[in-house]
C-alpha positions in Angstrom: 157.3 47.5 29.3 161.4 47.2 31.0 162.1 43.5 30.2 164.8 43.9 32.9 165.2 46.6 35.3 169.0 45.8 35.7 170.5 43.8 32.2 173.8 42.7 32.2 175.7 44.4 30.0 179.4 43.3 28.8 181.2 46.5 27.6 184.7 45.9 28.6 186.6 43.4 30.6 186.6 45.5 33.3 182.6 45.2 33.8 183.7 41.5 35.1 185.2 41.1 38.3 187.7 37.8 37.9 185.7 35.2 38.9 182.7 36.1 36.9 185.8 36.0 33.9 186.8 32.5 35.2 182.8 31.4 35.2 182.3 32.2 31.4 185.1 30.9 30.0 184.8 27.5 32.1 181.1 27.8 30.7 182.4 28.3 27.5 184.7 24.9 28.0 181.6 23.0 29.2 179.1 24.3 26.2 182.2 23.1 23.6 182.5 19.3 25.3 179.0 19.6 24.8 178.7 20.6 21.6 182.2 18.1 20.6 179.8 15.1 22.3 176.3 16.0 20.1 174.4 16.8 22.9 171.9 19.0 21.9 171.3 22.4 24.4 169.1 24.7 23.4 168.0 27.1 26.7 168.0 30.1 24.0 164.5 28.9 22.2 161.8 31.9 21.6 164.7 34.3 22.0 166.1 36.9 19.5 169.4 38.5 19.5 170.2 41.6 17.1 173.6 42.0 15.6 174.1 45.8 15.2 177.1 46.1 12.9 179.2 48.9 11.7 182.2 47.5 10.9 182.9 44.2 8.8 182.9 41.0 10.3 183.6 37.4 9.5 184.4 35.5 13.2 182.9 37.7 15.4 179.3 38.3 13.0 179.4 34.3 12.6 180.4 32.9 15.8 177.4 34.9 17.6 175.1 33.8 14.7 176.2 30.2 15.0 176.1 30.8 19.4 172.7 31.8 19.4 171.2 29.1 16.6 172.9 26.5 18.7 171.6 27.5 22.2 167.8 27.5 20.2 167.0 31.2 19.5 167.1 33.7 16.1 169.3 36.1 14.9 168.4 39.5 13.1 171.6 41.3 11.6 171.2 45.0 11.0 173.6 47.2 8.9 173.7 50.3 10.6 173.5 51.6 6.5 170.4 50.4 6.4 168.5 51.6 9.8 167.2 54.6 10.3 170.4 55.3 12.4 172.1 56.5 8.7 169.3 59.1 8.7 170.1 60.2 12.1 167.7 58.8 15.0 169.3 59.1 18.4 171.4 55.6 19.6 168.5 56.6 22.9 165.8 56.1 20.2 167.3 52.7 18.3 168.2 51.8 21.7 164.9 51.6 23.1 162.8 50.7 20.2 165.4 47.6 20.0 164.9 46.8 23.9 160.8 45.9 22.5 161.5 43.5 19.8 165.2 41.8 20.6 166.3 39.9 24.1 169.7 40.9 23.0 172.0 43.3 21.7 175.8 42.3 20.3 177.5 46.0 19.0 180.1 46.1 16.8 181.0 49.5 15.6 183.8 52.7 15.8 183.7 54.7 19.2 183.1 53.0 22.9 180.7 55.8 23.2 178.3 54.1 21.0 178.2 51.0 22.9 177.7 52.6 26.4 175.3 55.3 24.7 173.2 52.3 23.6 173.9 50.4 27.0 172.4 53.1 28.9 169.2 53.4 27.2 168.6 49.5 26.5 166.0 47.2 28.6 168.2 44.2 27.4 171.5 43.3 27.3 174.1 45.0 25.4 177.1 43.1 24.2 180.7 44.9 23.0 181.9 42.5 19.4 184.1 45.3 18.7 184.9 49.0 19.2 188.1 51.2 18.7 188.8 50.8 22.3 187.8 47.4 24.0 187.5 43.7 22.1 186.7 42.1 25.3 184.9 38.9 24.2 187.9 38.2 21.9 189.9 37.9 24.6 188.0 35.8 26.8 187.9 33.2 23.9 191.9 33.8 23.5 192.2 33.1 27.3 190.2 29.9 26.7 192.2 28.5 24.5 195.1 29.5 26.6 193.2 27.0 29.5 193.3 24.5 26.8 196.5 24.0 25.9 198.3 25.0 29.0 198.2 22.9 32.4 199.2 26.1 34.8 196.9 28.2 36.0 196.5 31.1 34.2 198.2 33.5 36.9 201.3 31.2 36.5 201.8 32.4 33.0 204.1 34.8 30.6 201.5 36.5 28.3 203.5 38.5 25.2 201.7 41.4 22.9 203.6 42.1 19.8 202.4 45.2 17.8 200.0 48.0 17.7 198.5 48.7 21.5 194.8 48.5 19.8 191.8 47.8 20.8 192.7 43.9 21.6 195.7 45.1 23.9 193.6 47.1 26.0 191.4 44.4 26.7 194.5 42.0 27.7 195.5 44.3 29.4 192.5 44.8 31.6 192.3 40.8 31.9 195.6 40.8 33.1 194.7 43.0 35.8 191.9 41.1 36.7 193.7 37.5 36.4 196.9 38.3 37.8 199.0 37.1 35.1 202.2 39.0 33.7 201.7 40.7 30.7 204.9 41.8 28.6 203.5 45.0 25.8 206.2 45.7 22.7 204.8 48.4 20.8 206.5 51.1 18.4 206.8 53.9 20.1 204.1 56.5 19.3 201.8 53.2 18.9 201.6 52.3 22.8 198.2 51.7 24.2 195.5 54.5 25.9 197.8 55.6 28.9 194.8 56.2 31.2 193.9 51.7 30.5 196.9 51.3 31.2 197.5 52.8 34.4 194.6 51.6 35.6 195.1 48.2 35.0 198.7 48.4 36.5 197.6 49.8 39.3 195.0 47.1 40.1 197.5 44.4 39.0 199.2 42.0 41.3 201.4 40.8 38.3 203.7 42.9 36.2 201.9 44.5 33.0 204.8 46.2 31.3 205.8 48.1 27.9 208.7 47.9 25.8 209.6 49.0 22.4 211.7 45.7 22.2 210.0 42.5 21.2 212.8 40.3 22.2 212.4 41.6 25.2 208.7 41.4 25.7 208.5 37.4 24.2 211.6 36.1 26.2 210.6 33.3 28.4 206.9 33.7 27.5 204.3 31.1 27.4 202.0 32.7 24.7 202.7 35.2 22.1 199.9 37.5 20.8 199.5 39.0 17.3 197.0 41.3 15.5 197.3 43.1 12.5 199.1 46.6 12.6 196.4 48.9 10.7 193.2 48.1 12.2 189.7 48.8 10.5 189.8 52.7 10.2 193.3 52.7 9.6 193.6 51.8 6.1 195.5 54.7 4.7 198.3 54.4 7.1 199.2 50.8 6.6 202.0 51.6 4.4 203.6 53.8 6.6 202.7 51.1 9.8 204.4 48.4 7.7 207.7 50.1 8.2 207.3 51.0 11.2 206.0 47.8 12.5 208.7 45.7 10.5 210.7 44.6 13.3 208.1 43.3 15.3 206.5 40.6 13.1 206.2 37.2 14.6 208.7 35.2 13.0 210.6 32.0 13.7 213.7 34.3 15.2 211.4 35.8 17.3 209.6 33.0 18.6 212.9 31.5 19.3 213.1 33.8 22.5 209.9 32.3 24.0 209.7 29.2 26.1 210.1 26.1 23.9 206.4 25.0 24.1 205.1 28.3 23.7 202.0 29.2 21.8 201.1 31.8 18.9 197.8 33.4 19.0 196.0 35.6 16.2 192.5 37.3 16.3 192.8 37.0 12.5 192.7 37.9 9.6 196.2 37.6 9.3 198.4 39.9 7.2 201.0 36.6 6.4 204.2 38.3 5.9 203.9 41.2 8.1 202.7 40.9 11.5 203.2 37.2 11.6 205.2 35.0 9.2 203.8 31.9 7.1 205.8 29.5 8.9 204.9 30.3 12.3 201.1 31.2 11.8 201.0 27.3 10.0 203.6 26.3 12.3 203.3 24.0 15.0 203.1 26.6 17.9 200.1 28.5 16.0 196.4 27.4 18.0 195.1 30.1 16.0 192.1 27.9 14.2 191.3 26.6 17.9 191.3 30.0 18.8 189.0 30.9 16.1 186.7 28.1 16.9 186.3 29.0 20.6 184.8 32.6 20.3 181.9 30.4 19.2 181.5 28.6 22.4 183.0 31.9 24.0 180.0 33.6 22.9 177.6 30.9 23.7 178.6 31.4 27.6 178.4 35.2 27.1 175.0 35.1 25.7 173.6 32.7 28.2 174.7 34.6 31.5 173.9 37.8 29.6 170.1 37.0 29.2 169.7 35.0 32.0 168.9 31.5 30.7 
């Protein structure tokens, strides 16, 4: 029996049009004052979500565990090492099986293919924590915390990325597009982001998204500065070769200099002190990066909540 004939899925910030984007993370804001106050809300109670993980995880595996035991409902993590998925059953198979026992899905794994193969054939809704391609709740909870600490409306703002164009990138990029802020991009080249997001996004955009292999550049004048690590999960082998590469753009106090005086530092963490961002400024008084961290909790709560309907 089809629990829902149409779930929501959440693949990639582009499956939001910008004021479902707006609606979650004001939700989000509105579940943390709730939360900060002690009011218990727990809409969630008889429901199960299943974390289906590929990839390691400390913030994204947590914060969704923490979400859903806070809005009332279970948790099951599965390892894809230990389902049946290591000995080859179909994602259709997993997918649909799943859809019987669960109310909701969260995917964290390699390829976008996975997610959208297990979208397709799911009864209930399928959530992105991570792939190769797309982060796109971590950048709704970066964007909240952006609302937070600054009094202009998002569309008003300077937005920097500083690094690899990875899977984090494209998803600013796409909530760019639908926001209509400007978003600056300094990437090494031969590191840029997917060409095809890209274009797409600028073409949609009514504010500048633009690339650069200058960091100055990209971070003068802006309002918040981004930073992710510069070999992502996968990548492991080539982060010696990536530090040199990537040396010139850590976020440093030099570099931060070029941004508006009140500006603010993000990090989707962990944090490679030293090498994409310095001690000084990731401890520094710019850094909301523990804020940040926090909100992908109440990020997820929203997320969960308009994904299952409750």
């Amino acid at each position: 029996m089809k629990k829902s004939p149409n779930p929501r899925h959440y693949l990639a910030v582009f499956d939001l049009a910008s004021d479902e984007i707006l609606f979650l993370i004001n939700r989000a804001l509105k579940l943390k004052s709730l939360y900060k106050s002690g009011q218990p809300y727990r809409p969630a109670i008889g429901k199960i979500i299943g974390l289906l993980f590929e990839k390691p995880s400390t913030r994204t595996r947590v914060s969704f565990e923490a979400a859903m035991l806070q809005l009332g409902g279970n948790v099951t993590f599965l390892s894809s090492k230990d389902l049946q998925l290591k000995r080859g059953e179909p994602l259709k198979d997993t997918a649909r099986v799943l859809s019987r026992y669960l109310d909701g899905l969260v995917v964290r794994t390699f390829g976008q293919d996975v997610v959208d193969e297990l979208a397709r054939w799911s009864d209930i809704p399928v959530i992105n924590g991570l792939t190769d391609q797309h982060h796109p709740c971590q950048v709704l909870s970066d964007i909240m915390t952006v609302m937070e600490y600054k009094d202009e409306d998002i569309n008003a703002l300077k937005v920097a990325w500083v690094g690899d164009g990875n899977n984090v990138a494209h998803s600013w990029i796409q909530a760019a597009s639908r926001l209509g802020f400007a978003l600056a991009l300094a990437c090494p080249e031969g590191y840029e982001p997917n060409k095809e997001i890209l274009s797409e996004a600028q073409t949609e955009s009514t504010a500048p998204i633009t690339l650069t292999t200058d960091p100055k550049k990209a971070v003068e004048g802006a309002d918040v500065i981004n930073a992710d690590v510069w070999a992502s999960m996968g990548q492991e082998r080539e982060a010696s070769k990536r530090r040199k590469i990537f040396a010139p753009f850590q976020i440093n106090d030099a570099l931060l200099a070029k941004a508006k005086t009140d500006a603010i530092v993000l990090h989707c963490l962990p944090a490679h002190r030293g090498e994409e961002i310095s001690e000084e400024v990731l401890e520094g008084e710019h850094s909301v990066v523990w804020d940040q961290a926090e909100n992908k909790m109440h990020l997820h709560k929203a997320v969960l909540e308009w994904a299952m309907g409750l």
